[in-house]
Each structure stands twice: as C-alpha cells, then as structure tokens.
C-alpha positions in Angstrom: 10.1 -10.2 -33.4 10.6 -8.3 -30.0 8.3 -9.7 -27.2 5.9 -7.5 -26.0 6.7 -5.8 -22.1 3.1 -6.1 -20.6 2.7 -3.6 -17.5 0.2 -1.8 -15.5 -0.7 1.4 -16.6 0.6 4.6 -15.1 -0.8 8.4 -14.8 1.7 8.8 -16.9 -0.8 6.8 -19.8 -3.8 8.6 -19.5 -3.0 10.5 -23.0 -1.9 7.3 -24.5 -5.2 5.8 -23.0 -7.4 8.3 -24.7 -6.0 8.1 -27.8 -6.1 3.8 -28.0 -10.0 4.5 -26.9 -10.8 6.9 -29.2 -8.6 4.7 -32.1 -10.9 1.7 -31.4 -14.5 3.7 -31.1 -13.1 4.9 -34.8 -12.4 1.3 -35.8 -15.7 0.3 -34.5 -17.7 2.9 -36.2 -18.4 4.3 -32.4 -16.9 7.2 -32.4 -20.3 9.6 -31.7 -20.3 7.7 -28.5 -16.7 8.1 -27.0 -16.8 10.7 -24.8 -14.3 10.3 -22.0 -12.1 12.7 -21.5 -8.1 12.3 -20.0 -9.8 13.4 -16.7 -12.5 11.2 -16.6 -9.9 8.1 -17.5 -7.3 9.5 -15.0 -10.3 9.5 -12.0 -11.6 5.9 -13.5 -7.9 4.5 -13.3 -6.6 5.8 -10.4 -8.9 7.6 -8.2 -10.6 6.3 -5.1 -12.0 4.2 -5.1 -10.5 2.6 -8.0 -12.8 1.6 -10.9 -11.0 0.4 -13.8 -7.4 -1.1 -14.2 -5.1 -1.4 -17.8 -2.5 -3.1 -19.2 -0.4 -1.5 -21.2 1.7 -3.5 -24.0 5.0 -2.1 -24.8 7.7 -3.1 -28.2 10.8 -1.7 -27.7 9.8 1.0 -25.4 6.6 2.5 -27.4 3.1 1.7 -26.1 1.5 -1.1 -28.6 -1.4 -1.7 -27.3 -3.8 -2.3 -24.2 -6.6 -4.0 -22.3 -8.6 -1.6 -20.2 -10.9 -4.0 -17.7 -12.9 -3.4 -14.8 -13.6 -6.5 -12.1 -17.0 -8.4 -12.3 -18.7 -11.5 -9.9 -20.3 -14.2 -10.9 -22.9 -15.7 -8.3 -22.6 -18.8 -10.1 -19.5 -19.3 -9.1 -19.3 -17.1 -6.1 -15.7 -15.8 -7.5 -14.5 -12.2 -8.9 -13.2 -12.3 -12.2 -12.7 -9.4 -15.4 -14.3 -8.1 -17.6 -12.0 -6.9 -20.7 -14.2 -3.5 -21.7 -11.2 -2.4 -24.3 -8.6 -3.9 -26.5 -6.7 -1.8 -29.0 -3.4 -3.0 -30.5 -2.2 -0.1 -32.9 -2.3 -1.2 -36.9 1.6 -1.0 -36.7 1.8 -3.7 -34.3 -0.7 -6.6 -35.1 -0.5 -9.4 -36.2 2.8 -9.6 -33.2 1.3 -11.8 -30.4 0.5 -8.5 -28.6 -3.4 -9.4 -28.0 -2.5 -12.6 -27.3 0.1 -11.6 -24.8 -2.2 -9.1 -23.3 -5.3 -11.7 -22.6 -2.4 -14.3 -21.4 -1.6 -11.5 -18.6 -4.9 -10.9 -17.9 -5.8 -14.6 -17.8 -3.0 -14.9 -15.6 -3.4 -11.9 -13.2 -7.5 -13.1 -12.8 -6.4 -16.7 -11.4 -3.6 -14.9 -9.2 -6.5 -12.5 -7.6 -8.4 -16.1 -7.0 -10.7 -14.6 -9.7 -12.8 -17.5 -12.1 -13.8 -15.5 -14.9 -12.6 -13.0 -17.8 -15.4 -11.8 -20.1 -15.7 -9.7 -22.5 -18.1 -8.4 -26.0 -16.5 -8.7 -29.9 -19.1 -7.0 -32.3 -20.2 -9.6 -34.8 -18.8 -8.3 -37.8 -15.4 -8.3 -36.2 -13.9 -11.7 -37.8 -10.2 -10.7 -37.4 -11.1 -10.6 -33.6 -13.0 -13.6 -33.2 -10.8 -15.6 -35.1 -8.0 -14.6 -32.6 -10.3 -15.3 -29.5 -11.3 -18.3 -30.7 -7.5 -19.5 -31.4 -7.1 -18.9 -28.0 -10.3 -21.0 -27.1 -12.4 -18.7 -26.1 -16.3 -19.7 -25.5 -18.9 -17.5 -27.5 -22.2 -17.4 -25.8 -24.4 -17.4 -28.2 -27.7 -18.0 -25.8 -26.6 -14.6 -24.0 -28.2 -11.0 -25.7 -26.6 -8.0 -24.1 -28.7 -5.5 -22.7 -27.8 -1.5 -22.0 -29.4 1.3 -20.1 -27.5 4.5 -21.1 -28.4 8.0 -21.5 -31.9 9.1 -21.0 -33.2 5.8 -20.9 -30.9 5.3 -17.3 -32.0 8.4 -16.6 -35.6 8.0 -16.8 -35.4 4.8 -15.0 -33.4 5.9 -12.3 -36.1 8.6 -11.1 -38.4 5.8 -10.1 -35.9 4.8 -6.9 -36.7 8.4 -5.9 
C-alpha cells in the first residue's frame, strides 16, 4: 500500500474541491443543500482574509481525499483549535489509512499553531465513520445538540440588529 502525500491545498484544487464536496453532500443524502460554487471555494480558500484551509491527500500523484476545516476558539480553554467541516476520501481509496492520515496531519498541524482543539459533526447513521473516529479515540459528545440558523431563518433574525 502507497502512503498517502498529505499537502495544503492549491488554487490549483478548487475543481477537485468541488467535486469531493459535492461527492460527500451525495453520500450524505445533502445534495439539495450544496451550493458552492469553484468561485465561492476559490474566495473561501484563498482570498482575504482567509476563511477556510484544506488538506489534500494524494496516492501516487492523484488526489484521494481531503479535510476542508476552518479555525474555531474555545473560551474554555482560551486556545484556537479546528473545526473539520469536510472529509471525503473517494470510494477507490478507503479503507487505505487516508482518513486516518488526514486527521493525524490535522491533529498535528492544530498543536503546531498552539491550537487545543479539533472538532468536528458525523451524522448518526454514519457507522463506517464513527467506527474510524472512535479507533482513533475520538470523544462523542453526546450532551451537546447542534443548532443552525441558515436561510431565511438567519435572515429574519439578522434584521433585528438593524
């Protein structure tokens, strides 16, 4: 088995970018709801300010996978860390070590930035996933509901700070 080349994505990605995102919202039945386009990922990724950062996994030169995160703080512990928002490994290439790899990079880039955290969301029907974040030790919080304002509902909301 070739190890995985984990790197920082390029411009160069956005394409490949698109099409992981738009692979997983198909995998998790989401696909009504993704509706970014290359721009939107290109301005996200590598405009200014910056928003969003990905990894990119490579096997033998062809893009495998990636973990698209954005940066979080935690007042608890007064420290940055991650949040992973994307992780797509294409169907060819699971089942390699290349999720594994991926979080181990962004594990390891998080405690290099001083960060304390990386966080992320696994839909709960998802077993193939949680059985590999749980191999790797991860914590599920099971206390914790997430919450979302989106659409109209933002919308609506927002007009009151008017």
């Amino acid at each position: 088995m070739t190890t995985p080349a984990i790197r920082e994505a390029v411009p160069a990605d956005v394409p490949t970018i698109a099409r992981f995102v738009r692979a997983l919202a198909e995998y998790e039945r989401l696909a009504h709801e993704a509706r970014g386009t290359e721009a939107d990922f290109h301005a996200a990724l590598f405009g200014t300010p910056r928003r969003a950062g990905c990894l990119i996994a490579e096997v033998d030169g062809a893009a495998a996978g990636m973990a698209l995160y954005h940066w979080t703080f935690s007042t608890f512990l007064a420290k940055h860390g991650r949040w992973l928002e994307d992780l797509w490994v294409e169907p060819a290439y699971r089942r390699r070590g290349i999720a594994r790899a991926l979080f181990a990079r962004l594990a390891a880039d998080t405690l290099a930035e001083g960060g304390g955290r990386l966080a992320w969301s696994v839909l709960d029907w998802n077993a193939p996933a949680i059985a590999t974040y749980d191999a790797m030790g991860a914590e599920a919080l099971k206390e914790w509901i997430t919450r979302r304002l989106a659409g109209d509902a933002l919308a609506t909301l927002a007009k009151e700070a008017a």
